[in-house]
C-alpha positions as CSV (number, residue, x, y, z in Angstrom):
1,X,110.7,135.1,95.8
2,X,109.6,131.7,96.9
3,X,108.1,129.6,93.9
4,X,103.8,129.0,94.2
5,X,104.8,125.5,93.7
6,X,107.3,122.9,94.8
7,X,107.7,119.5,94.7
8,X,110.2,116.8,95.7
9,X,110.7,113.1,95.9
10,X,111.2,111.0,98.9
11,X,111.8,107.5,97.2
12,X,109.4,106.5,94.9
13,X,107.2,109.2,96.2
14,X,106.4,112.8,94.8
15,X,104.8,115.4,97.0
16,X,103.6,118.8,95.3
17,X,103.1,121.7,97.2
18,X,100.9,124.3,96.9
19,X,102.9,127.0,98.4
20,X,101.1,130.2,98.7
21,X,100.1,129.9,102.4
22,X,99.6,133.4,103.5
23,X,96.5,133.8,100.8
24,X,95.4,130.2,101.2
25,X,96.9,128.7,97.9
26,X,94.5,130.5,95.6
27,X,95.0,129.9,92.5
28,X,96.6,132.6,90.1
29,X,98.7,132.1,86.8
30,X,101.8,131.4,88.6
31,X,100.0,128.9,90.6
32,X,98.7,126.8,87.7
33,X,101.6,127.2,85.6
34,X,104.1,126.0,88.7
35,X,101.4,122.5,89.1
36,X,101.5,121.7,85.4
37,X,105.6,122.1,85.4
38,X,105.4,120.0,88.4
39,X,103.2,117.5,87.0
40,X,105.5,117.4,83.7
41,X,108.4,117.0,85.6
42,X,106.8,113.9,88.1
43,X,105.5,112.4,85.0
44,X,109.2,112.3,83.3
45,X,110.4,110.8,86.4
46,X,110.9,107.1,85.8
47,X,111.5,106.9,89.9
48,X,108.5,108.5,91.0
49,X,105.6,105.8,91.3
50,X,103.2,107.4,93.4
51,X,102.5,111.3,93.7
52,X,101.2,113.4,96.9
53,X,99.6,116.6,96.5
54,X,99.2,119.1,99.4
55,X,99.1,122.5,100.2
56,X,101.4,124.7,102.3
57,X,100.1,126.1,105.8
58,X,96.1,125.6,106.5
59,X,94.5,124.9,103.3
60,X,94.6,123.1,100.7
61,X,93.4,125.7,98.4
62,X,90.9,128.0,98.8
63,X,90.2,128.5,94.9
64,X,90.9,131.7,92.6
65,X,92.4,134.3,93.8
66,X,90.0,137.2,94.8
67,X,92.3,139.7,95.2
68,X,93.6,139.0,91.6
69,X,90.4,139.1,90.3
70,X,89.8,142.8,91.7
71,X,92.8,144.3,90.5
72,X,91.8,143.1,87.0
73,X,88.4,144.1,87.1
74,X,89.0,147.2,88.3
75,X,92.3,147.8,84.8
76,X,89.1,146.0,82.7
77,X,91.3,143.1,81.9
78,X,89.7,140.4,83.6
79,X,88.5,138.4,80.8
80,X,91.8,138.4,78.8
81,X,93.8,137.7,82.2
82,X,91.2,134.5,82.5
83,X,91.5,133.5,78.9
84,X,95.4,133.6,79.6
85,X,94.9,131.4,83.1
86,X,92.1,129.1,82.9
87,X,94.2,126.7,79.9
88,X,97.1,126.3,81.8
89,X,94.7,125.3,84.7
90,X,93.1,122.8,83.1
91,X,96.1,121.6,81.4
92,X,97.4,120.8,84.9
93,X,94.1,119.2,85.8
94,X,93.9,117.3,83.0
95,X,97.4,115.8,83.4
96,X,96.4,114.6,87.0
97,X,93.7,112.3,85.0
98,X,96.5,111.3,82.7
99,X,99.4,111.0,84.2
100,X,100.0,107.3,84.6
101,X,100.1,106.9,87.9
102,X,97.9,107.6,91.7
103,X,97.6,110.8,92.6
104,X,96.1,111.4,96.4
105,X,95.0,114.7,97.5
106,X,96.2,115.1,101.3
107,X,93.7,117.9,102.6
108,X,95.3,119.8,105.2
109,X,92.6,122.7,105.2
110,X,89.8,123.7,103.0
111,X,89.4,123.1,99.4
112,X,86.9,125.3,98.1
113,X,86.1,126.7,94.1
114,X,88.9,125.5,92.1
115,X,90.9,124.4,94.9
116,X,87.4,121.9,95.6
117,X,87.9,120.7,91.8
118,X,91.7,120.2,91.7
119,X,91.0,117.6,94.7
120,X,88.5,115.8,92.8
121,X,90.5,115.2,89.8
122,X,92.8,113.3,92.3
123,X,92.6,109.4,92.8
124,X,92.7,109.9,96.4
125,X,91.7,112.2,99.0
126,X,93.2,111.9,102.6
127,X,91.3,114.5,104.6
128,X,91.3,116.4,108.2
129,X,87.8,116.5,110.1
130,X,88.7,120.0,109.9
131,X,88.5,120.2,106.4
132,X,85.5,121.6,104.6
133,X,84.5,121.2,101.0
134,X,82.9,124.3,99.7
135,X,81.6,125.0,95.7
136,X,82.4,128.4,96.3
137,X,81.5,129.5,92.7
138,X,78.2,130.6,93.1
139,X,79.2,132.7,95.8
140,X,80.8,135.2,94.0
141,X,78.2,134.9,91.0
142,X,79.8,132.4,88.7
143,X,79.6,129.4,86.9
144,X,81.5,126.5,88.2
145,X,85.5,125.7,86.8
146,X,88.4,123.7,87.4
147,X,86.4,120.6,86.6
148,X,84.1,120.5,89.4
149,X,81.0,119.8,86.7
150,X,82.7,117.1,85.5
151,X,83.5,115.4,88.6
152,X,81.0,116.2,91.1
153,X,78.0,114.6,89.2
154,X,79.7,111.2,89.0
155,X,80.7,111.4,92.6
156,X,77.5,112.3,94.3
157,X,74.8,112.1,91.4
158,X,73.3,114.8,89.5
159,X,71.0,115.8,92.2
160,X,73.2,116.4,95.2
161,X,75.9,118.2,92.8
162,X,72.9,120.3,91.7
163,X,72.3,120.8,95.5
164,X,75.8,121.7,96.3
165,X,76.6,124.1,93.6
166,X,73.7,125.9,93.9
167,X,73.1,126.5,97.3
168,X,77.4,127.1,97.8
169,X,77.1,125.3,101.7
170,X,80.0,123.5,102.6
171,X,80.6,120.0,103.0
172,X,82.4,118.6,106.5
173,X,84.9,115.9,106.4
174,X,82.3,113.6,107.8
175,X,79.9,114.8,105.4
176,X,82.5,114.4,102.5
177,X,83.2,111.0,103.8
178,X,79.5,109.2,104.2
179,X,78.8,111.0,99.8
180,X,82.5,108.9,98.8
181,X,84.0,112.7,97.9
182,X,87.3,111.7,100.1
183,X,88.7,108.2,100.8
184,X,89.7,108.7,104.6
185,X,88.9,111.1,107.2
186,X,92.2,111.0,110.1
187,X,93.3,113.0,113.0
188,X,95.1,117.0,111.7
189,X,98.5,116.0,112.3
190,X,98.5,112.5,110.8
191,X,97.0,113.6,107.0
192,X,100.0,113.6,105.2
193,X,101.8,110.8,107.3
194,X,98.4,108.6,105.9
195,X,98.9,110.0,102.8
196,X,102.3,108.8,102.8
197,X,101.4,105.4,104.0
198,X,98.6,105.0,100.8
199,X,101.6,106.7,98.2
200,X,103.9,103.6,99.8
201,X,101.3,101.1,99.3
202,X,100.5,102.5,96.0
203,X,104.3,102.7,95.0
204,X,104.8,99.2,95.4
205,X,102.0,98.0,93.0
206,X,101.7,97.4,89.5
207,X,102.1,100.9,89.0
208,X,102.2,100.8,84.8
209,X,98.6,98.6,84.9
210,X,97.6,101.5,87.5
211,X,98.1,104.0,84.4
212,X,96.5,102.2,82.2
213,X,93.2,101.3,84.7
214,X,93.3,105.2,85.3
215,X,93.0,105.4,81.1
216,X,90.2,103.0,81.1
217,X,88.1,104.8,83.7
218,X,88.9,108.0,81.8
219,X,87.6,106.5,79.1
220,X,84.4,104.6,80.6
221,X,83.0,108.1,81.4
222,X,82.2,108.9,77.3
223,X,82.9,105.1,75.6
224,X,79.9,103.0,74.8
225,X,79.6,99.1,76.3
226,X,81.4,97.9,73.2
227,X,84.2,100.7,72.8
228,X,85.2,99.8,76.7
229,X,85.3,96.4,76.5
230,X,87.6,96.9,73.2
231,X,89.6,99.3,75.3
232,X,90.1,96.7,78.1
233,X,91.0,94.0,75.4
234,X,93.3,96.1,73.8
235,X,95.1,97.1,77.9
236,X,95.1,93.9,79.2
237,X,97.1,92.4,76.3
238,X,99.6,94.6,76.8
239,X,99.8,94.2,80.1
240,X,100.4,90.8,79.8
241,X,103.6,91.3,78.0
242,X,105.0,93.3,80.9
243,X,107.9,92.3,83.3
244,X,105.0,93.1,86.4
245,X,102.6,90.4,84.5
246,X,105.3,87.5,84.3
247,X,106.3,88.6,88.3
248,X,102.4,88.6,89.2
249,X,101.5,85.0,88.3
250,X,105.3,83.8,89.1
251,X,104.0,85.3,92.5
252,X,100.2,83.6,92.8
253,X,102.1,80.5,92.0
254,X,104.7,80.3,94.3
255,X,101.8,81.8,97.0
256,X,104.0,85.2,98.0
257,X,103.9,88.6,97.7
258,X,104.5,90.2,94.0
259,X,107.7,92.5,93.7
260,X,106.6,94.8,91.1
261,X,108.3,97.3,89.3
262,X,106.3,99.1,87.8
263,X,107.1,98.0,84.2
């Protein structure tokens, strides 16, 4: 049996895949459990400076799995089978916030529910013009999950996240695009060779400051005026006793590109 996820490193870069094509990567305990291991396991990895996550075949993911969901309704088990999911879930979810370096989202199909959440906790996200963006939630007579509260409000304002999880219509690439929900829009068949070419240019950065700018914006979203700029003072004097500090100004100075190391 083929794992639900898999991931492997090409260089400095990770790509996770989401590999439950023939049900559209939904999301089931196996699913979230084999993203968090991944995660883990990229985030142990000193060599792994930039991280790719995808899905196998054509979505991305299509959220929970509805199928799942029946069969538990239908033993009456469905809560205790959430309770058992929805932590390892957002365990993995949280750690794409954490983990100290980018994270791009290279939509290859739809991303709809949680699969439409799990892309918004990424940095990134390189898109198809065939690629719709879908709540989903509502749908099926839920509340939204998988962080999509959290993340849709600061992307597109209160009003249109209202708008979109209400009335469950999906979003177009183009759509996505002009409200700043993905970075790039590019041809099917060039996604994940963009994706690539962002992870490279990503890879070859600063990637330790990345982590900790990605802790500051984490932060900035519940810190007060004073609390972030404490936080900031606090970051940038460590990063200024870094090997990538003493290489940055070496670089300005000598008027050349930086070699960094991450570090």
């Amino acid at each position: 049996m083929e794992e639900a996820v898999y991931w492997d490193r090409e260089g400095s870069i990770a790509t996770i895949t989401l590999n439950r094509p023939a049900q559209f990567n939904v999301m089931n305990t196996e699913l979230s459990a084999g993203l968090r291991k991944a995660l883990m396991e990229c985030w142990d990895d000193d060599e792994v400076r930039a991280i790719i996550l995808t899905g196998n075949g054509k979505a991305f993911s299509a959220g929970g799995d509805i199928k799942f969901f029946i069969e538990e309704l239908g033993q009456q088990r469905i809560v205790p089978s959430l309770e058992k999911m929805m932590p390892i879930l957002h365990a993995a979810i949280a750690m794409i916030r954490e983990i100290p370096k980018p994270v791009i989202a290279a939509l290859n199909g739809v991303a709809a529910g949680g699969g439409f959440g799990l892309a918004l906790a990424c940095d990134f996200r390189i898109a198809s013009p065939q690629v719709n963006l879908v709540t989903a939630f509502l749908g099926i007579g839920v509340s939204p999950d998988s962080s999509s509260t959290f993340f849709l409000p600061r992307h597109v304002g209160l009003a249109k996240a209202t708008e979109m999880f209400l009335r469950n219509k999906p979003v177009s690439a183009a759509q996505a695009l002009d409200l700043g929900l993905v970075t790039a829009v590019v041809e099917p068949d060039t996604v994940m060779d963009e994706a690539k070419k962002l992870a490279d240019e990503l890879a070859q950065g600063p990637t330790a400051a990345f982590g900790r700018t990605k802790l500051l914006l984490n932060q900035s979203l519940g810190s007060s005026l004073h609390e972030q700029l404490q936080s900031e003072a606090r970051s940038i004097t460590l990063s200024m006793g870094t090997p990538d500090f003493a290489e940055g100004i070496k670089a300005f100075m000598e008027k050349r590109k930086a070699n960094f190391k991450g570090k």
